[in-house]
N, C-alpha and C positions, 0 to 999 in steps of 0.2 A: 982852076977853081971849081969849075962843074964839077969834076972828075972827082974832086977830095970830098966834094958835098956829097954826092951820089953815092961816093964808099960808103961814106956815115949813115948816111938813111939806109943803105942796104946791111950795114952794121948792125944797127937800131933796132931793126925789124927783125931779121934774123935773133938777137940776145931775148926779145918781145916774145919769138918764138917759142924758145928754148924755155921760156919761162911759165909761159904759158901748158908749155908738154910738162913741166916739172908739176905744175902745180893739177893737171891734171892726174898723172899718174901717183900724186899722194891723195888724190880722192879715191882713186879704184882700190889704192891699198887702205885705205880707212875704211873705206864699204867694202872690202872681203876681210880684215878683220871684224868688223862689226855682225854678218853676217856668220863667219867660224863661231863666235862665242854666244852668238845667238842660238844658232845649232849646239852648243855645248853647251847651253842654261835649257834648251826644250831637252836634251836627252835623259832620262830618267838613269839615275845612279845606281852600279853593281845593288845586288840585294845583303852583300856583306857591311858593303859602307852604310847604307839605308839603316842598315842593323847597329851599327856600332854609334851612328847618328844620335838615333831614337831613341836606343833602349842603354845602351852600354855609357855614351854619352863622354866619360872620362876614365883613366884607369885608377885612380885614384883610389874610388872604393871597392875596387876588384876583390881586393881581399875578403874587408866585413861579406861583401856579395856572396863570396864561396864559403865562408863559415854559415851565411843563412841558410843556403842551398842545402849543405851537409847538416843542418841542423837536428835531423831525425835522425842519423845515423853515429851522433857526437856522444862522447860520454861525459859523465856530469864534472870529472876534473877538468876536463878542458873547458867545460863555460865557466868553471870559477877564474880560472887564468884570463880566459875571454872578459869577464866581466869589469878591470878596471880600464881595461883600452878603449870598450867600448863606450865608459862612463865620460873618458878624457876628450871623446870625439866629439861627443853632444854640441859642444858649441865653435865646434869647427864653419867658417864661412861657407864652405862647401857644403851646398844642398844636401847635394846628395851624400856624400861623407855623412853630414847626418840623422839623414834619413837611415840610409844603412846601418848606423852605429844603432840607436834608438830601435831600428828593430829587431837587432841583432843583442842586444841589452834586456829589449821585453823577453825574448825565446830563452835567454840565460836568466833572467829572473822565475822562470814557469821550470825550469831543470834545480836551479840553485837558488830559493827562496832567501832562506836566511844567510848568506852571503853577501845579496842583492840587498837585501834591507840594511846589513849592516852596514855597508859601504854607502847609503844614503842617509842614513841617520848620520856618518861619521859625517858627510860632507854639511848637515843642514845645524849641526849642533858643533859645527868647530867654531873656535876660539875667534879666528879672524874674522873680520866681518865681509870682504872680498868671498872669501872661499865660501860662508853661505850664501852671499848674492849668487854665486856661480852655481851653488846648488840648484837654489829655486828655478834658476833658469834652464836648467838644465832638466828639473821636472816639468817645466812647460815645453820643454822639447821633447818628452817623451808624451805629455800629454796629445798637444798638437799632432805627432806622428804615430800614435797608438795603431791607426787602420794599417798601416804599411808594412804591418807581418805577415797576414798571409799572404797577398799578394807577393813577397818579394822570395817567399818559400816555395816547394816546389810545390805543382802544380796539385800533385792528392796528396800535401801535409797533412790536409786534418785528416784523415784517415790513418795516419799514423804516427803522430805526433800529437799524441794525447794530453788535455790540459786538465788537470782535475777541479774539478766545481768547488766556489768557494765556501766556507764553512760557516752556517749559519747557525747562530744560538738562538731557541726559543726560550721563551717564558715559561711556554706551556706546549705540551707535546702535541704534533699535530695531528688532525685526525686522520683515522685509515681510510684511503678511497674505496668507496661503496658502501660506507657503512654510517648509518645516518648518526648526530649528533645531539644527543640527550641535554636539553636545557637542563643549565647550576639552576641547582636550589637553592632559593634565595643569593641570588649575587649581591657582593658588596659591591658593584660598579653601578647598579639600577638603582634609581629613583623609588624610595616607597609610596607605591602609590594604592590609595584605598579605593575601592569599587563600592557603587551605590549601595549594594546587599549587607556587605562588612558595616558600613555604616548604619543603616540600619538598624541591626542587630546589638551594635554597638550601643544605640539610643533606648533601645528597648531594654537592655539591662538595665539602663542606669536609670530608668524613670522605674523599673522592677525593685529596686534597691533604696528608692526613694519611698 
């Protein structure tokens, strides 16, 4: 009876053991995983990935990206063709889809005016009522994203990607710089107003007459 008890306890002890190694040796391996991906979250990432991170982001709007890029160099058929893809993207859930579409939309409205305008007029005066909600909204995505052309063009567009000033009508012609500006006689926009001397004069006639 000693004997089978004594096996047992040295059984015991011994399984106690083994359990005790096991459960240590999954802590050394939890603490040198823990430690490798700690070293792999401090390591700073390639400068391609960084790059495609930050700026690139999706490829999604790759494309509109490389039609803005090439914006200076396009010619005016192809931003009319450009012009109803980029109108459809406007209210794309993707940011940036519509960021890109919106300023890829203004750059073909400043080459191709009255195509642009027609295409917006069609959408704000159609028939359905859907399809103008989806206009207006889609003006408020261009309005909202206006700044996001030059930035997303290339670096010296506006040196070469010229936008012509818009057309202003006067009333009345302006005057030339440097050269001083002669008061209307007698303007119809002033007040008639008589000064003490007129008055006067005025009085002295009519007491003359009297």
């Amino acid at each position: 009876m000693d004997g089978s008890q004594s096996g047992r306890l040295t059984q015991r002890d011994s399984s106690k053991d083994l359990a005790e190694q096991d459960s240590e040796r999954g802590k050394e391996s939890l603490r040198r995983t823990t430690t490798k991906y700690d070293i792999e979250q401090d390591r700073e990432p390639p400068p391609v990935l960084k790059y495609i991170k930050t700026q690139v982001k999706d490829a999604f709007h790759a494309p509109l990206a490389t039609l803005i890029k090439g914006a200076v160099v396009m010619t005016e058929d192809l931003f009319v063709e450009v012009l109803p893809v980029a109108w459809e993207l406007l209210l794309e859930s993707n940011q940036e889809v519509a960021a890109s579409a919106a300023a890829l939309f203004i750059v073909s409205a400043v080459r191709a005016p009255n195509q642009a305008s027609d295409l917006m007029h069609k959408g704000l005066q159609h028939n359905n009522t859907s399809v103008r909600i989806n206009a207006i909204l889609r003006f408020q995505v261009l309005w909202k994203l206006r700044y996001q052309v030059w930035p997303r063009m290339e670096e010296t567009a506006h040196l070469t990607f010229k936008v012509p000033p818009p057309g202003i009508e006067f009333t009345l012609p302006s005057p030339k710089i440097g050269i001083e500006s002669l008061p209307v006689v007698d303007p119809p926009w002033m007040p008639q107003v008589k000064t003490k001397m007129e008055e006067v004069t005025i009085n002295q006639e009519h007491h003359v007459s009297e």
